[in-house]
C-alpha positions in Angstrom: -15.5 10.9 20.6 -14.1 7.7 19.5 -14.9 4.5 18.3 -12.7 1.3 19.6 -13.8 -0.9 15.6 -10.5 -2.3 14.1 -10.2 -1.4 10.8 -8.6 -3.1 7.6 -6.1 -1.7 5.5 -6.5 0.5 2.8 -7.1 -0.7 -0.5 -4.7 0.2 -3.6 -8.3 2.4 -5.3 -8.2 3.7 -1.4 -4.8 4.7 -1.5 -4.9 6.7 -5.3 -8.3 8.3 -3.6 -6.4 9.0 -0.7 -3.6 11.1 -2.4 -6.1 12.9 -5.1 -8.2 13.9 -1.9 -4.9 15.4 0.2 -4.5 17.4 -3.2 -7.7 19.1 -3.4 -7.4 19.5 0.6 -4.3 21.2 -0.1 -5.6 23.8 -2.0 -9.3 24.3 -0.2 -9.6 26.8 2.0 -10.0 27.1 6.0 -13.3 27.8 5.9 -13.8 24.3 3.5 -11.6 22.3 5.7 -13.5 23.3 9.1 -16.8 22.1 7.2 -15.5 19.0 6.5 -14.0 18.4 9.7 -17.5 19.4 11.9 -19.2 17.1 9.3 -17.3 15.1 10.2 -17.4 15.2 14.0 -21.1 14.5 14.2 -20.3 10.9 14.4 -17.8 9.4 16.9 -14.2 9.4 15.0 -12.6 6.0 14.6 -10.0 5.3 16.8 -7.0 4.0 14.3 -5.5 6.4 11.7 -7.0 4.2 9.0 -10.9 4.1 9.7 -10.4 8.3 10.0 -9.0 8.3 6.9 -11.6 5.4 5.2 -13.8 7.9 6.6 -12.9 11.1 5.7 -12.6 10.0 2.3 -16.1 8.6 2.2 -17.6 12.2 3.6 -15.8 14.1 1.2 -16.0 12.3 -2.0 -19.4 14.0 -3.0 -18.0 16.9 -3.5 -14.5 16.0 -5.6 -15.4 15.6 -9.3 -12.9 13.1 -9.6 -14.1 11.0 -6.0 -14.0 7.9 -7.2 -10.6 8.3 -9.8 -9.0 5.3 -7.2 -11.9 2.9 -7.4 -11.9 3.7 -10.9 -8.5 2.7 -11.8 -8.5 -0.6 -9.5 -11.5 -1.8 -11.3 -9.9 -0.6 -14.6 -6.2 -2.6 -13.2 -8.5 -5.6 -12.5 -10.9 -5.3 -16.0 -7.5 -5.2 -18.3 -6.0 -7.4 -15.9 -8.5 -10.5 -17.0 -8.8 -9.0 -20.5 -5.0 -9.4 -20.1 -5.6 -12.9 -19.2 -8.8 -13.5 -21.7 -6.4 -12.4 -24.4 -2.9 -15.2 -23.2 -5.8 -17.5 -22.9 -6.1 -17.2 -26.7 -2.7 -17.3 -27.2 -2.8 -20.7 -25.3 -4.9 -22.2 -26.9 -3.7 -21.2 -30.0 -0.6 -22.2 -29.0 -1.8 -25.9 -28.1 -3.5 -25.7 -31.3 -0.4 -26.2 -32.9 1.1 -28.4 -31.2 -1.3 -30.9 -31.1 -2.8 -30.4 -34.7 -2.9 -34.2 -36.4 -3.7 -34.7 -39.8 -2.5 -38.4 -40.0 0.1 -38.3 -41.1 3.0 -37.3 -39.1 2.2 -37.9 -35.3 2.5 -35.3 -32.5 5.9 -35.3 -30.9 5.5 -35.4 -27.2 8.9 -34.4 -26.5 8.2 -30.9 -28.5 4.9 -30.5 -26.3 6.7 -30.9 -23.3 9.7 -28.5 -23.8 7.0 -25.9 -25.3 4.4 -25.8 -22.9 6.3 -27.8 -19.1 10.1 -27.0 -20.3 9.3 -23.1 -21.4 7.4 -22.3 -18.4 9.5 -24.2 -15.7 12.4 -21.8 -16.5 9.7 -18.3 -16.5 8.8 -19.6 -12.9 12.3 -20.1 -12.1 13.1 -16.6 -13.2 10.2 -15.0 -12.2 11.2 -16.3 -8.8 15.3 -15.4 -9.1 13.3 -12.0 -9.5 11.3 -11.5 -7.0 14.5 -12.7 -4.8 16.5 -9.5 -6.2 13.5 -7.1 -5.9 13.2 -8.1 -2.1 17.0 -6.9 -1.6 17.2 -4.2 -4.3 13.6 -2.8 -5.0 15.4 -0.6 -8.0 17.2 -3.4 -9.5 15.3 -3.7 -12.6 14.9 0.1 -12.9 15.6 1.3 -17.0 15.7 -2.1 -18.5 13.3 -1.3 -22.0 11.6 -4.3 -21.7 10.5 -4.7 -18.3 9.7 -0.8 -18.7 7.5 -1.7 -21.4 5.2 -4.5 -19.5 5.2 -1.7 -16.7 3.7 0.8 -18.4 1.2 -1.3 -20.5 -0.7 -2.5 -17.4 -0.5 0.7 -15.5 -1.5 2.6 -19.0 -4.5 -0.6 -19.5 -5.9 0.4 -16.0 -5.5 3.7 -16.5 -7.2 4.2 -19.5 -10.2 1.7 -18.4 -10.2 4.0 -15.3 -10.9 7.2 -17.1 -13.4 5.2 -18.9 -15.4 4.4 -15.8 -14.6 7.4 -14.3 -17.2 9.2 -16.8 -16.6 10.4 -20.5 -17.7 14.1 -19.6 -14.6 16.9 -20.7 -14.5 18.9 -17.9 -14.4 15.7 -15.5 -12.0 13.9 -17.5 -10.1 16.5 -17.2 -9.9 16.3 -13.7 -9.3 12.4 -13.3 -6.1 13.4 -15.9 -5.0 15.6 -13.4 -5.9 13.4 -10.9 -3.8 10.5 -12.1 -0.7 13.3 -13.3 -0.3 13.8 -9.3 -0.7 10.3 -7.9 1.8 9.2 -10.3 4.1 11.8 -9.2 3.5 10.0 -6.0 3.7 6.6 -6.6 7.3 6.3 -5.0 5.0 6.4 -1.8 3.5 3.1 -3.1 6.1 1.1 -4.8 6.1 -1.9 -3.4 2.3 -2.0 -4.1 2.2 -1.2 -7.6 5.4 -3.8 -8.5 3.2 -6.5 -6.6 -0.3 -5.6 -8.5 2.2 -5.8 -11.7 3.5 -9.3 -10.4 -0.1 -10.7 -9.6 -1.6 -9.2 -13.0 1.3 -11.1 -15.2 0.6 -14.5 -13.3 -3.2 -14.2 -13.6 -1.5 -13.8 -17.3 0.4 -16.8 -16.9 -2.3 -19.0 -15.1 -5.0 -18.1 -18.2 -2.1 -19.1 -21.0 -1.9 -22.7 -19.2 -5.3 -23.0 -19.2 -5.7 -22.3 -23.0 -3.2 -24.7 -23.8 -4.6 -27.6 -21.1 -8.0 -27.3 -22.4 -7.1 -27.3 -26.0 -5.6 -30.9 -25.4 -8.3 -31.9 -23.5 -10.7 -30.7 -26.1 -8.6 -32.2 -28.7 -8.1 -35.5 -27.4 -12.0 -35.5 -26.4 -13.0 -35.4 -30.0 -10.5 -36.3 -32.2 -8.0 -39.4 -32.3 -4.9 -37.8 -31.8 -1.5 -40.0 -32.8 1.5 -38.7 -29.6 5.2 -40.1 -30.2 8.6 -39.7 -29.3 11.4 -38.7 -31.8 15.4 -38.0 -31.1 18.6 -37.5 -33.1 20.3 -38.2 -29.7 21.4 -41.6 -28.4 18.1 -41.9 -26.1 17.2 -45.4 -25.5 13.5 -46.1 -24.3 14.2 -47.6 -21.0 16.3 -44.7 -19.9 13.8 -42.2 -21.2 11.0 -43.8 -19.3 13.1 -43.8 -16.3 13.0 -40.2 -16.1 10.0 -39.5 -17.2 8.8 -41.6 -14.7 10.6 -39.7 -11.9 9.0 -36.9 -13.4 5.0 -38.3 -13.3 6.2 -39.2 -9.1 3.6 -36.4 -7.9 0.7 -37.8 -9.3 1.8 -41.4 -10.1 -0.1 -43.1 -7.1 -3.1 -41.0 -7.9 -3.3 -41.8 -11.7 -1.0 -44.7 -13.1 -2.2 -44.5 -16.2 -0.4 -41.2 -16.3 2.8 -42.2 -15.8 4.5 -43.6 -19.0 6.4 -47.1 -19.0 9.2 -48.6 -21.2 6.6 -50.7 -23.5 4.8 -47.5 -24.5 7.8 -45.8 -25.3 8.8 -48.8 -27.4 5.5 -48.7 -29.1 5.5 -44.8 -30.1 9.1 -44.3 -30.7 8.9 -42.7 -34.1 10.9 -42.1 -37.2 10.6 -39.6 -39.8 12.8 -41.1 -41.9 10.8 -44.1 -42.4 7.2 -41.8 -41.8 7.0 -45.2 -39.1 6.7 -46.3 -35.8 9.7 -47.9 -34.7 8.0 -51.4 -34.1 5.9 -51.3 -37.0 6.0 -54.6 -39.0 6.2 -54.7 -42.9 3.6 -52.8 -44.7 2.1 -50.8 -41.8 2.9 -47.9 -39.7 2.7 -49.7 -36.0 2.2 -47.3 -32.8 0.1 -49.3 -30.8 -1.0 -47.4 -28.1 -0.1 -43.9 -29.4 -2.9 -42.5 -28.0 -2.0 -43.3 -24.2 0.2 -40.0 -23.7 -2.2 -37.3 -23.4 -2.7 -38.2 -19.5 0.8 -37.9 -18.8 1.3 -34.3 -21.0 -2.2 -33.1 -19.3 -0.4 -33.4 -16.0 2.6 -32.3 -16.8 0.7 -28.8 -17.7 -1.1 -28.9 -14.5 1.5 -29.9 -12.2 4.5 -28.1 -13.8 3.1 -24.9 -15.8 -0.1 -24.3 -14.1 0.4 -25.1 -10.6 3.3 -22.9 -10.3 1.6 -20.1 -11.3 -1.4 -20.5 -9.4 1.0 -20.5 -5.9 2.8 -17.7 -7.1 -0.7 -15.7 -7.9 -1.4 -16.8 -4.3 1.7 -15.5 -2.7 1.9 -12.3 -4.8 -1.8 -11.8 -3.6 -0.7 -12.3 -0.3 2.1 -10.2 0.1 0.3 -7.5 -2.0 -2.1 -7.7 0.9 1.0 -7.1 3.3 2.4 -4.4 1.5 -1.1 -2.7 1.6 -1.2 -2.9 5.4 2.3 -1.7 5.7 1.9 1.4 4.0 3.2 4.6 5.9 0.4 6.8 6.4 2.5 9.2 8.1 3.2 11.8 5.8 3.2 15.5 6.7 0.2 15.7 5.0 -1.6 12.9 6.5 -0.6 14.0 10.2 -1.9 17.8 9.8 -5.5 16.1 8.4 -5.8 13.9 11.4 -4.0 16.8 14.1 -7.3 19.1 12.5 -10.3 15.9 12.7 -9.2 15.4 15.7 -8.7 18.7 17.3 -10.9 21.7 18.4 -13.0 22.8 15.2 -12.9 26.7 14.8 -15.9 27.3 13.4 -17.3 30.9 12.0 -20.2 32.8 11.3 -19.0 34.8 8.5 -16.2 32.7 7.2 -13.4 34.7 6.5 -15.5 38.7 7.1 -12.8 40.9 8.6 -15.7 42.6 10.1 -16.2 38.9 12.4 -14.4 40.4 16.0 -16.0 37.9 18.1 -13.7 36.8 21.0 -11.0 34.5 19.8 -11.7 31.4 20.3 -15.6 31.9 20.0 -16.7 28.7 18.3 -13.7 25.9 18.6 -13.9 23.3 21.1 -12.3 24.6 24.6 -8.4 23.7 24.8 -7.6 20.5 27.8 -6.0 20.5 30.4 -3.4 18.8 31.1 -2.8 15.4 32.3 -0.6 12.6 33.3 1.8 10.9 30.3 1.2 6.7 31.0 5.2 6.0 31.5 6.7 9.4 31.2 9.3 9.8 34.0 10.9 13.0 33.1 9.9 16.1 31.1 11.3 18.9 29.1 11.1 22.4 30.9 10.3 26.1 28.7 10.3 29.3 29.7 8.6 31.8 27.2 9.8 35.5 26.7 11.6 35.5 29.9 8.8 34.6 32.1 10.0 34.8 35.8 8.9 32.5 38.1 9.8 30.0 41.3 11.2 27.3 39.7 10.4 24.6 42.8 6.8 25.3 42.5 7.1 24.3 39.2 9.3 21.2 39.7 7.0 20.4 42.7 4.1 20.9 40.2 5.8 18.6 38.0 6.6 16.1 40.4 2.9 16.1 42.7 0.5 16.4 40.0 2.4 14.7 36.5 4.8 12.0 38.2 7.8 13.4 36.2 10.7 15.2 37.0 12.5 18.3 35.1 15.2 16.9 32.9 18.3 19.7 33.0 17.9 23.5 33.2 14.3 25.4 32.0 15.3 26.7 28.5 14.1 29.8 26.7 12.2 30.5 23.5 10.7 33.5 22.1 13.6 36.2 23.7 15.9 38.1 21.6 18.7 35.2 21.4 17.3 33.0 18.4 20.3 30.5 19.7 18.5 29.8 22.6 15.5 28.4 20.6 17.5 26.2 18.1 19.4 24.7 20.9 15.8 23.8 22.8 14.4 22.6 19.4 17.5 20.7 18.5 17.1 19.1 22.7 13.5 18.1 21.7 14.2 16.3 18.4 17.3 14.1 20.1 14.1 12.6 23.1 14.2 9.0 22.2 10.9 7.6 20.0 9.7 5.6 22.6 10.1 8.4 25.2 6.7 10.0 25.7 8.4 12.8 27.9 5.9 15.9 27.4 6.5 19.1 27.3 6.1 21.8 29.7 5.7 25.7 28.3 5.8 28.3 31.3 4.2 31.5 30.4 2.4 34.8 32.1 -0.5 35.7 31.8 -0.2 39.0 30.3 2.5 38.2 27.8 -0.7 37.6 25.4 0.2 34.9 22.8 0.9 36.3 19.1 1.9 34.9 16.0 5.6 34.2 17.5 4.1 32.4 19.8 1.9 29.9 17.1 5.3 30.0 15.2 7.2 28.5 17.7 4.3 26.6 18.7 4.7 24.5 15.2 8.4 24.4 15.2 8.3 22.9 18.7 5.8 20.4 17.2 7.6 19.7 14.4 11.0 18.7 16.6 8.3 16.5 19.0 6.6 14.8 17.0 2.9 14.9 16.4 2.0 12.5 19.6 4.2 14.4 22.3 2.2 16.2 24.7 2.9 19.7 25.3 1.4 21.5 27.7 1.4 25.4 28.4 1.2 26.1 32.2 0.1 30.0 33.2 2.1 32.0 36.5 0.5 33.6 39.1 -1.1 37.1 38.5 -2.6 38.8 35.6 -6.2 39.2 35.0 -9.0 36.8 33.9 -9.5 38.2 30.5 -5.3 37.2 29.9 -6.0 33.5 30.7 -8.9 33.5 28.6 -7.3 35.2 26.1 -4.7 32.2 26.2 -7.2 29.2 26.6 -8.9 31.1 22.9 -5.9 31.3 21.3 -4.9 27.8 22.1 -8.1 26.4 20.9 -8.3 27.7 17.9 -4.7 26.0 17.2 -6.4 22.9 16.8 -3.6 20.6 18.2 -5.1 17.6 19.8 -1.9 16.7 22.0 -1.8 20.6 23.2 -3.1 21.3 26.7 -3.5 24.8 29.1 -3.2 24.8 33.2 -4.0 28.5 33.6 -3.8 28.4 37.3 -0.9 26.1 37.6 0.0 27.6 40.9 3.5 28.5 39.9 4.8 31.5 41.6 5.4 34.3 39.1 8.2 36.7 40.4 7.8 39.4 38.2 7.1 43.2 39.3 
């Protein structure tokens, strides 16, 4: 059964669970993976690829001592990621601390303020953004360079060692989440994309807590201290033209605060000299500046608008397309499709496990094989004749074309017979059908050529070369006895291939002896 619930994509913690649980699947054995698959079962399976996996993963964790390694390491990515940011807020503030330290007696420059904390970050952004331009054409551009290297591997190292914190401090299960995080990072070429945009969103969260350091240290300056601001420059700047562009650069909030925007009069008034250890328009025997505490508006802006705005859309976009990347994650690994080909399939399930004493009928146990049916838009299917079987080939195309809707596409090939050629040519016919062309597959057998371990073999390699959604179907002659066709309908059931089907009474002719 089925459920018809749309899922959400899986999460990064989801995705590192995901890999370390397909590595302990690996190496469990069948009788582990049939328990886990009729636990499984008890509920109806979700229809989409990603709610079987969400749930898989959820019905197996108890048993995995390292379960939760992926939840682990996002929440340790995310702690170090706003210690990260904790830590540049510091440096922010720090940072601001120096710039707008006033002791009275020289005044704070606000030129200096604005190349170190507007200028400085208005070119990151603009790199930041040449960057992510690059990476969207050529994902390895940046590959080897020591320094980028160096902030990579200090916030993956940061949420991995937070996640082997959480994960628990015991030595035999650290142990395991080391191992653990040894194979998903041999892995993480699966996730790329994912990890350089978690990297990307961690530094601007960075970014966004260093202007906010710096912001509030002027606010909380200016809140209770008189801070002196002026202007200062070796170069031929006159007020009027400085105001003019500074001005143009206060347009954004200008109408919303005017007292933000500087004028020509104030940039007279707090024109400086350190020469003189005076305001320009100061009259004999004092130090002038009237005014010079009207600039903090304008650099408080500046911040918000120029340094920390930025930064906050690009945390926005990087958390968007982060959220992309998640949901276009291929989950179609060989892996991945043998997990959901056994949830999905007949379960074999045994008394005894693995006892060579079990001789039960084959079959005895796992869910009976289907039969087969109708492919929505097939108009043509592939035609297989296995060890030679002999039959009427028009009751087969009539079979074909009266109960499927298709018709045979060129001559019935052979498999299993003595010419191996034969078999590579049909596989090699298989893998050129067309994606989009759900022709099935039609395997024509007799009875008493019992199926063997030739038969699974080519079974899989005819799988392989179809896909994992191309229907196959294995249709049974005339004759033989009803213990052969059982014997079929077991074997087939205990194959466990969901897009596999059985017709033994097809009602083609056999023409053998």
């Amino acid at each position: 059964m089925t459920t018809d619930a749309r899922t959400h994509a899986l999460s990064f913690g989801e995705l590192v669970d995901l890999e370390v649980a397909l590595w302990h699947d690996a190496q469990a054995d069948r009788a582990q993976q049939e328990a886990d698959a009729v636990r499984l079962r008890r509920d109806p399976l979700p229809r989409e690829r990603v709610g079987l996996l969400r749930a898989w993963l959820d019905d197996t964790r108890a048993r995995r001592s390292d379960g939760h390694v992926g939840t682990a390491w996002a929440t340790g990515l995310s702690a170090a990621t706003g210690l990260f940011a904790l830590l540049m807020a510091g440096a922010g503030w720090g940072v601001g601390a120096g710039l707008f330290r006033y002791t009275g007696e020289h005044p704070v420059n606000v030129l200096t303020a604005l190349v170190a904390l507007v200028g400085a970050q208005v070119a990151l952004v603009a790199g930041t953004l040449v960057s992510l331009t690059v990476l969207h054409f050529s994902p390895q551009a940046y590959e080897g360079i020591p320094l980028l290297d160096m902030v990579r591997a200090a916030v993956r190292g940061a949420g991995r060692a937070v996640a082997r914190f959480l994960a628990g401090r015991g030595a035999d299960h650290a142990a395991a989440v080391r191992r653990a995080l040894g194979y998903v990072r041999s892995r993480q070429g699966l996730y790329a994309p994912v990890e350089r945009l978690l990297i990307v969103r961690a530094l601007q969260v960075a970014a966004i807590g260093f202007n906010v350091g710096a912001l509030g240290n002027l606010l909380f300056t200016v809140a209770v201290s008189d801070v002196a601001f002026s202007w200062a420059t070796t170069l031929n700047w006159t007020p009027t033209a400085l105001a003019d562009a500074l001005s143009r650069a206060a347009v954004p909030w200008a109408w919303a605060w005017p007292a933000a925007c500087p004028d020509a009069s104030l940039l007279e008034a707090t024109q400086y000299s350190r020469l003189d250890a005076a305001f320009a328009d100061a009259s004999v025997g004092t130090r002038g500046g009237a005014g010079a505490g009207r600039w903090w508006p304008f650099l408080a802006m500046s911040v918000l608008v120029y340094a920390l705005l930025p930064r906050v859309l690009l945390f926005v976009g990087s958390h968007v397309a982060l959220r992309r990347a998640l949901a276009n994650v291929s989950l179609d690994t060989p892996e991945i499709d043998r997990l959901e080909r056994r949830l999905r399939g007949p379960v074999v399930q045994r008394a005894h496990g693995n006892d060579p004493a079990d001789t039960r009928p084959v079959g005895d146990g796992a869910a009976p094989v289907a039969a087969p049916a109708q492919v929505a838009g097939a108009a043509h299917a592939v035609c297989v004749r296995w060890r030679d079987a002999r039959f009427r080939v028009g009751d087969l195309d009539g079979l074909l074309r009266d109960t499927f809707g298709v018709t045979r596409e060129g001559p019935v090939a052979s498999a299993g017979g003595y010419d191996f050629a034969e078999d590579e040519a049909l596989l090699a016919r298989v893998k050129a059908l067309a994606v989009d062309d759900p022709a099935p597959l039609f395997v024509v057998a007799e009875p008493w050529a019992s199926p063997d371990r030739a038969f699974k073999r080519f079974i899989a390699a005819l799988r392989e070369a179809a896909g994992v959604r191309r229907h196959i179907n294995v249709l049974l002659t005339t004759g033989g006895e009803a213990s052969d066709r059982a014997l079929w309908g077991g074997y087939l059931a205990e194959l466990g291939d969901p897009y596999l089907a059985l017709d033994p009474d097809a009602g083609v002719t056999s023409e053998s002896a």
